[in-house]
Backbone as CSV, one residue per row, in Angstrom:
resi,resn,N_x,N_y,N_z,CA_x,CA_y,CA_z,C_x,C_y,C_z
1,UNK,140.408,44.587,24.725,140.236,45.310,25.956,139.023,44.778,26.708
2,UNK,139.465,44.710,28.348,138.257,44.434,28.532,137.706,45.793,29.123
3,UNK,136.044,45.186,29.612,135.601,46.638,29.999,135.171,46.415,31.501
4,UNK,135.280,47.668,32.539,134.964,47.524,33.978,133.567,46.675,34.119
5,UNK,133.458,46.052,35.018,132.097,45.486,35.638,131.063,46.601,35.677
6,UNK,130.143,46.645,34.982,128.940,47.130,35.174,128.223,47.602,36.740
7,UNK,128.304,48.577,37.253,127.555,48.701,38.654,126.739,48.186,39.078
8,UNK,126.212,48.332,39.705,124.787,47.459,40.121,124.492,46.632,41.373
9,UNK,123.618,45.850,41.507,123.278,45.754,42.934,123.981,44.041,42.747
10,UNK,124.246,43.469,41.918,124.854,42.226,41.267,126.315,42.001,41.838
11,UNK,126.846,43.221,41.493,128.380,43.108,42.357,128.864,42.640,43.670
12,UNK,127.593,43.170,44.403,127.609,43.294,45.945,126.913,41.709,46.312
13,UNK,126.587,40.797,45.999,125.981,39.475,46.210,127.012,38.860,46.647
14,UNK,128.110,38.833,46.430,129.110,37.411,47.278,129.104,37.774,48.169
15,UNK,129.741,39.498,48.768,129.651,39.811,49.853,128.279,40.082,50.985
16,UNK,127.499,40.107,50.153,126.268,40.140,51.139,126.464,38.151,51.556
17,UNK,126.525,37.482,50.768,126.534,36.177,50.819,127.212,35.967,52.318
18,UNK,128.246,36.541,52.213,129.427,36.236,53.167,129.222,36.645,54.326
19,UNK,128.177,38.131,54.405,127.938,38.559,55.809,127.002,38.186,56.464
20,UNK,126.009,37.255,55.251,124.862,36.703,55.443,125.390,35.177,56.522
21,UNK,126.503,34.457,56.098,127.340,33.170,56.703,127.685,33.649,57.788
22,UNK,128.161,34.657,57.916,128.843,35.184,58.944,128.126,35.720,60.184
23,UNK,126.702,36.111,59.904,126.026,36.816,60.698,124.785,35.462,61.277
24,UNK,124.614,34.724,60.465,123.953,33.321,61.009,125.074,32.318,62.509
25,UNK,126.185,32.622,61.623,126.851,31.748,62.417,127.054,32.375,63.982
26,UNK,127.475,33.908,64.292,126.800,34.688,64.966,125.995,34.723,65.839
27,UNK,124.606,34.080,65.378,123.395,33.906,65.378,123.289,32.874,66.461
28,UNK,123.977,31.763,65.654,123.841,30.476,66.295,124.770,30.637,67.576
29,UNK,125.930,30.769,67.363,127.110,30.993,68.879,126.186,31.577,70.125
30,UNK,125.689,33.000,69.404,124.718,33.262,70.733,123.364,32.674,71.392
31,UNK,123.105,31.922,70.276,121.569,31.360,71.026,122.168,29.514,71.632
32,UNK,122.889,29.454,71.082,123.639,28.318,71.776,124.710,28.335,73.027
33,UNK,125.372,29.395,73.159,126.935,29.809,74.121,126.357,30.283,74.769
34,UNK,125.632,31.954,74.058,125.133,33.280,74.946,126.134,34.440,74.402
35,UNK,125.958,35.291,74.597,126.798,36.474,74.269,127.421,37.260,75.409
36,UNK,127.137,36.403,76.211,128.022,36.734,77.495,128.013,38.292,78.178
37,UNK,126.622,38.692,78.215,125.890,39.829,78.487,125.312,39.110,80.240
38,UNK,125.891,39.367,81.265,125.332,38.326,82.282,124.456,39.934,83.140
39,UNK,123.140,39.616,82.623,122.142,40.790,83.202,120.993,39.470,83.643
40,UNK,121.195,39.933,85.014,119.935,38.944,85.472,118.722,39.663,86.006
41,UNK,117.623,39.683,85.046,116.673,40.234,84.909,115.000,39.643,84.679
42,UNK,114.112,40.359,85.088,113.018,39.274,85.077,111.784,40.317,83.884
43,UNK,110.700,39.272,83.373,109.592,40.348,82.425,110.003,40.428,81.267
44,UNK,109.633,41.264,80.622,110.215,41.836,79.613,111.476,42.134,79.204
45,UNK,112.025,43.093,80.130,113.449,43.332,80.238,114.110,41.990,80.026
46,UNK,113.723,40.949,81.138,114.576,39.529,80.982,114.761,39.191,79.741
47,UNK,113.515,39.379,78.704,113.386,38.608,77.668,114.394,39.153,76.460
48,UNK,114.489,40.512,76.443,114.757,41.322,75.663,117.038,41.207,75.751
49,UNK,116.743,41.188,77.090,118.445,40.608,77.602,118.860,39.521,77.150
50,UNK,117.561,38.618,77.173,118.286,37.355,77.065,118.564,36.412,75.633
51,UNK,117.184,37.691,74.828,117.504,37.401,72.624,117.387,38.392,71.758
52,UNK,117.459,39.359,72.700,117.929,40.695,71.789,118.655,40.606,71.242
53,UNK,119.972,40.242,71.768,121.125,40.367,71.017,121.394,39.025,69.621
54,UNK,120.925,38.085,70.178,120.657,37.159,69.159,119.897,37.466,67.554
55,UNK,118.096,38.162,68.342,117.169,38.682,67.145,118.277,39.488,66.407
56,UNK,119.067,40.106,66.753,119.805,41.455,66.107,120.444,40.568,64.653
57,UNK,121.137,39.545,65.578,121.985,38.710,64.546,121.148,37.868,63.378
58,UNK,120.043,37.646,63.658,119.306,36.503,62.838,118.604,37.907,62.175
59,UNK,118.318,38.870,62.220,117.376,39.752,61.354,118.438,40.705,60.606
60,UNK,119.930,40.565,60.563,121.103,41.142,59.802,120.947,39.681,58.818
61,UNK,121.470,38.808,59.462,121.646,37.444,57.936,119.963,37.415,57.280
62,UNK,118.545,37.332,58.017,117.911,37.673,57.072,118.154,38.765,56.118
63,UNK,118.521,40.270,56.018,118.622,40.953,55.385,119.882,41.001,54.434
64,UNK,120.563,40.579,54.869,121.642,40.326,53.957,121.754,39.289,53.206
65,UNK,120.870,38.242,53.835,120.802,36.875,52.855,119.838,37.156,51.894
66,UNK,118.690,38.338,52.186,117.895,38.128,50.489,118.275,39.426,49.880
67,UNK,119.423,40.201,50.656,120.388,41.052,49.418,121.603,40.446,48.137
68,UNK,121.389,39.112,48.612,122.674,38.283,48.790,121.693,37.406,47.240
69,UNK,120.604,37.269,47.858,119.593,36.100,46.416,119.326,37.449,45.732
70,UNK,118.884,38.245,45.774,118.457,39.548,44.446,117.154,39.146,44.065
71,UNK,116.414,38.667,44.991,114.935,38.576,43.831,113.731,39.098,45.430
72,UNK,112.412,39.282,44.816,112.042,40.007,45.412,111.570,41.143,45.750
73,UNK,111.269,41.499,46.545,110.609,43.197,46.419,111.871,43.974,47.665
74,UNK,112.307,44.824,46.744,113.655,45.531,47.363,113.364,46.223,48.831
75,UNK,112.251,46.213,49.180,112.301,47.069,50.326,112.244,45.759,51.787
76,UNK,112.331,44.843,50.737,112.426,43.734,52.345,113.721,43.518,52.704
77,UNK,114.717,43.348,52.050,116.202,43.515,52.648,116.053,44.528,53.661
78,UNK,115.862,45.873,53.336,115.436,46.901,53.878,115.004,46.907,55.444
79,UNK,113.964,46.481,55.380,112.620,46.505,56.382,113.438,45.371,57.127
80,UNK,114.304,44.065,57.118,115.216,43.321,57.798,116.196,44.029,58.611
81,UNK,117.222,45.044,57.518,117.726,45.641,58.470,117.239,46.924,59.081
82,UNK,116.531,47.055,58.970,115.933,48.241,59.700,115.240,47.830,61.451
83,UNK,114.689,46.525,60.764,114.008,45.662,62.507,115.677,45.559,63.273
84,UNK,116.747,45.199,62.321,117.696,44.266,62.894,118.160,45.400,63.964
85,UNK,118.154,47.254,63.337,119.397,47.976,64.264,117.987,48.287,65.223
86,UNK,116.216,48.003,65.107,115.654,48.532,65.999,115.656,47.430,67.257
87,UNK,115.973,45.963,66.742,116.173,45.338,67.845,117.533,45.667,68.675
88,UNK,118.394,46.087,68.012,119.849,46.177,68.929,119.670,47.621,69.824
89,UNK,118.931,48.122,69.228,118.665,49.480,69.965,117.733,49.151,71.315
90,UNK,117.069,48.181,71.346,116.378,47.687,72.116,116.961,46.883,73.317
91,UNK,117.424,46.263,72.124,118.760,45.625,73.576,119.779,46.587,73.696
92,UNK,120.289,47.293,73.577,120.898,48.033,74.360,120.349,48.958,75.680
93,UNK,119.344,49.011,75.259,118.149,50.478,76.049,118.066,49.526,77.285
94,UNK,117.611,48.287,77.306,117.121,46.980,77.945,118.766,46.944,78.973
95,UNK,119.832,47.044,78.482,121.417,46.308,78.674,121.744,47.522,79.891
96,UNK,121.287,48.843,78.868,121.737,50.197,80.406,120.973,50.418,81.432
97,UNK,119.685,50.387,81.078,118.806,51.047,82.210,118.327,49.208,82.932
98,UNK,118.545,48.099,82.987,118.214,47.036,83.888,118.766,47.434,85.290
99,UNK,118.136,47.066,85.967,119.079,47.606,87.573,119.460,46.168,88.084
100,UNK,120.817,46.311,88.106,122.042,45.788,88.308,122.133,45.536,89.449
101,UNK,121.430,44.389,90.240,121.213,43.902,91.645,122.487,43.370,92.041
């Protein structure tokens, strides 16, 4: 007989692996293509329009890529995605209230 896989944070590594590939590549489309967010904006706001949405993507594959290696101090996966949804929250805030000339 065999016996179920053991729980643990071990199981979940290919797939962090995978969202980690997935969320770089992401990453790259938008800082290379754009994400096709066309807000023409100047300052801060500009800046925030124009790699918010990118930072979002590159601070998800950081966090998922060192959920993905398992070594480390556990609260930095963490503290990755935690920047990642405060940057998207940012760009979004940035995406509604820009005034739309």
């Amino acid at each position: 007989m065999t016996s179920a896989p053991e729980p643990g944070p071990g199981r979940h590594r290919p797939l962090a692996a995978a969202g980690a590939l997935g969320a770089s590549a992401i990453a790259v489309l938008f800082a290379t293509v754009g994400d096709g967010v066309d807000a023409r904006a100047t300052g801060l706001s500009g800046a925030i329009l124009d790699h918010g949405h990118t930072a979002t993507w590159v601070l998800l594959a950081c966090a998922l890529g060192l959920t993905a290696w398992g070594r480390g101090p556990r609260w930095l996966p963490r503290a990755f995605g935690w920047a990642g949804l405060g940057a998207y929250l940012t760009f979004l805030l940035a995406l509604v209230t820009h005034d739309q000339a």
